[in-house]
C-alpha positions, 0 to 999 in steps of 0.5 A: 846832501844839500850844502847851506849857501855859503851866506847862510849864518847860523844863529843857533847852535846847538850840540847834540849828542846820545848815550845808546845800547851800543853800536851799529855791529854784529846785526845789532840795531842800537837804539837812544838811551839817552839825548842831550840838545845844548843851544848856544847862541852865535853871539855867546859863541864868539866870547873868549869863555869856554862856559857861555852863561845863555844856554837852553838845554835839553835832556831826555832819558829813553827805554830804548826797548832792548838790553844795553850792551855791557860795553855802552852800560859800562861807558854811561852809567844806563842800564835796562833796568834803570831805564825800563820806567822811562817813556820809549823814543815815540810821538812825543819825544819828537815833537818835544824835541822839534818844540824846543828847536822851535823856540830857537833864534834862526837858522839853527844848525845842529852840531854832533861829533861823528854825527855823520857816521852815528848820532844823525844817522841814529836819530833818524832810524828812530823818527822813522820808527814812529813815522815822525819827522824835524822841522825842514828848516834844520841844519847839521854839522858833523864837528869831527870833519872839522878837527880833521881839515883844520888841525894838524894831525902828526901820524895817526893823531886821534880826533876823538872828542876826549882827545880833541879836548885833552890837546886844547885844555891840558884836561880830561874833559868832565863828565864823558859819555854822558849826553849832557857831558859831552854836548858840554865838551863839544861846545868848549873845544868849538868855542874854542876854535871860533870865529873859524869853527863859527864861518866852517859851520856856516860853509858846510852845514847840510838840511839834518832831512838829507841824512840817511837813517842807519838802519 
């Protein structure tokens, strides 16, 4: 993967999160129920409220064309039958979705916790699915990398976003496993952490066109 020059300063965030059929086990192959794409600007960043008032959001819900496992119907609050009217993940919602960065002040960095291992990996076997694709000129970042080099972590310490939140607020965080909620929670516990979280972003982010699909 292509690291951004460490000059590179991101004017946009925007954090990214899905609800799915489940997980990436057992031959199953999860598909997105639903997506949430929450863009903040850098300056909002940088301001001592967690709540940053200059906010574009996105918010799809998708029938991801198969059951939704017990355990992720019981932790979103989506089930195949609430889904099954809604548009599938298809042309549209890619270009949708690539409109909406479009608008966006550049350069633009995409922000999911565990995108690495899940969210990133998942959109991308979905773009492939329809033969589509997001603007080259998009970067991601992986914020659970960020906890863990920066945080101290006693023992097993968890960096779960829930937790991450919990030991910066005090709080259970409002809203978990709800796409919108949790880009919510990522951009408090990030805003929280900046400048450093805004200078680590502009270090580490990588073109979101050099990460594997998951399947």
């Amino acid at each position: 993967m292509a690291a951004a020059n460490v000059s590179t300063r991101f004017n946009s965030f925007v954090f990214f999160d899905t609800e799915t059929t489940g997980l990436h086990k057992d031959e199953h192959r999860p598909s997105i129920t639903e997506l949430c794409l929450l863009a903040v600007h850098r300056e909002d960043m940088q301001t001592r409220d967690t709540e940053a008032r200059v906010v574009n959001k996105l918010l799809v819900c998708l029938n991801p064309g198969q059951p939704v496992q017990p355990r992720a119907e019981e932790m979103s609050g989506l089930s195949h039958d609430m889904l099954e009217s809604e548009s599938p993940f298809n042309p549209d919602v890619v270009r949708l979705v690539s409109l909406f960065l479009g608008r966006l002040t550049s350069p633009v960095c995409l922000v999911a916790h565990n995108g690495n291992e899940f969210d990133f990996l998942l959109l991308h076997s979905e773009l492939y699915k329809v033969d589509g694709a997001l603007p080259e000129s998009i970067y991601c970042v992986d914020s659970l990398i960020y906890f863990r080099q920066t945080r101290e972590s006693p023992g097993r310490q968890s960096f779960s976003l829930g937790e991450v939140y919990r030991r910066s607020f005090g709080e259970d965080p409002h809203d978990a496993h709800s796409a919108e909620g949790d880009c919510v929670t990522l951009m408090k516990v990030t805003k929280e952490s900046s400048p450093d979280f805004l200078q680590w972003v502009d270090d580490n982010a990588v073109r979101l066109n050099t990460i594997s699909k998951m399947y």
